[in-house]
N, C-alpha and C positions, 0 to 999 in steps of 0.2 A: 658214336663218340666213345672214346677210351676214356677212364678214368686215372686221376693224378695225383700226385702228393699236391697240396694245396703250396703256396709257396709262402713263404716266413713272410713276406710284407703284408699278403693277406690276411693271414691269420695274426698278425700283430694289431689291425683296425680290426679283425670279431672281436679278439678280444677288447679292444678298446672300448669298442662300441658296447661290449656288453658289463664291461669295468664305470663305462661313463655316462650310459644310454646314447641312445644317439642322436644327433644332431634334427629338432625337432622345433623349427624356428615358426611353424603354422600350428601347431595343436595351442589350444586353447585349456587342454586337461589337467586338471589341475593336480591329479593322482600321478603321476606322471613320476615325482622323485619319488612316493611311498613307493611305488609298482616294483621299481626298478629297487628300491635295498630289499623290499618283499624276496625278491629273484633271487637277489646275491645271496641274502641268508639263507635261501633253499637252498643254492649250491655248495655252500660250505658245510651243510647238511647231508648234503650226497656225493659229495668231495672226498676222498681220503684227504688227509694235513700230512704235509710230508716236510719234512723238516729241512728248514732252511726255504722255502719255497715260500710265494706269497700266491695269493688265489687268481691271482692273474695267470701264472706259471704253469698252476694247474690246471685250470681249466685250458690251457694250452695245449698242455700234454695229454690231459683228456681225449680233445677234441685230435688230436693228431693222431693217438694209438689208434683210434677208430678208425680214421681217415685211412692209416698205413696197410690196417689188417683189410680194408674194403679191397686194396689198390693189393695189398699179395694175394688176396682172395680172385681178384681177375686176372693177376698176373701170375700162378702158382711157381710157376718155371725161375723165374725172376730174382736174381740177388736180391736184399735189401736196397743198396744203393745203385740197383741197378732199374730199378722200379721206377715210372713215368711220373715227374716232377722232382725228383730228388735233385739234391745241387750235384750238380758235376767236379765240383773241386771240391766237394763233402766238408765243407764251409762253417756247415750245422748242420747238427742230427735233431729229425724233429721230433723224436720221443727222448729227446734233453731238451724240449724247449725252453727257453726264457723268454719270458717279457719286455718288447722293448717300447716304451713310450710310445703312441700312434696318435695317431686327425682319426677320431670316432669316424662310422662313414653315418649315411643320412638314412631316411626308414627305408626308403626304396634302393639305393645301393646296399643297404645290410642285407634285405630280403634276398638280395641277386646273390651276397654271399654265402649266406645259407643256405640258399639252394644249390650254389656250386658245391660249399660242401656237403649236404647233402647226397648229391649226385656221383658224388666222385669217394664215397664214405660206406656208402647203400649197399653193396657187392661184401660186404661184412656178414659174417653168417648168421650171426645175431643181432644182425642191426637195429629192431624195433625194439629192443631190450639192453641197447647199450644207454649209459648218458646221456652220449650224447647227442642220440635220439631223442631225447625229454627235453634237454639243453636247446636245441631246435624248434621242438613243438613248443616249449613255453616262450624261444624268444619271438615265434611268427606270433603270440597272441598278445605277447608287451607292443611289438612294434604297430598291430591292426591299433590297440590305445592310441597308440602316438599319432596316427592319423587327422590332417585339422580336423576333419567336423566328425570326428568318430564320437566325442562325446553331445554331439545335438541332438537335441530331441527335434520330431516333425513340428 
């Protein structure tokens, strides 16, 4: 498989999902909203504030720089916009990202997210030391929460 620029509707539901938690109509957890502002405030902690932006924005642009440096890291050759997922009619640059409103996705479609970008991210030279590698690893351990019977005991 080739890696890609993730595409703005995608990453419009991460971040939703990770703005709004996500859609978790079976868990029974009752930690569930502390968990989730737990998270936010870590990011705004490891977040640069850039002004005029709101943390939805950034953790956009976060997750995108990483994404873009994985995808010229397998692409060296490669314009910028010339790099596998970019828009064709350069639409949107997605290290300008904005936020635009999104339908959070569910644990199991977020997880599939994650791992696309993950996969398509990973070819970064530094990848286990970016964000938004922790941004990752911490949202696969909110989402294992949100699982219905993740909080049962035997």
């Amino acid at each position: 498989m080739s890696a890609y620029v993730i595409p703005k509707h995608r990453m419009d539901r991460i971040v939703a999902t990770i703005m709004e938690g996500p859609v978790c109509l079976y868990s029974t957890n009752k930690d569930i909203p502390w968990l989730k502002q737990h998270f936010l405030c870590t990011l705004q902690r490891l977040l640069p504030q850039e002004q005029g932006l709101t943390l939805a924005d950034v953790i956009g642009r976060t997750l995108y720089r990483d994404n873009v440096e994985g995808v010229q890291e397998r692409y060296p050759n490669d314009d910028y916009w010339e790099l596998p997922g970019m828009p064709p009619d350069r639409s949107y640059d997605p290290l300008q990202y904005v936020y635009e409103p999104s339908q959070p996705y569910s644990i199991g479609a977020m997880a599939a997210a994650i791992d696309e970008l993950e996969y398509n991210s990973s070819d970064h030279p530094m990848w286990e030391s970016t964000v938004s590698f922790l941004i990752i690893y911490r949202l696969r351990r909110l989402l294992l929460r949100c699982l219905p019977d993740y909080d049962q005991d035997d």
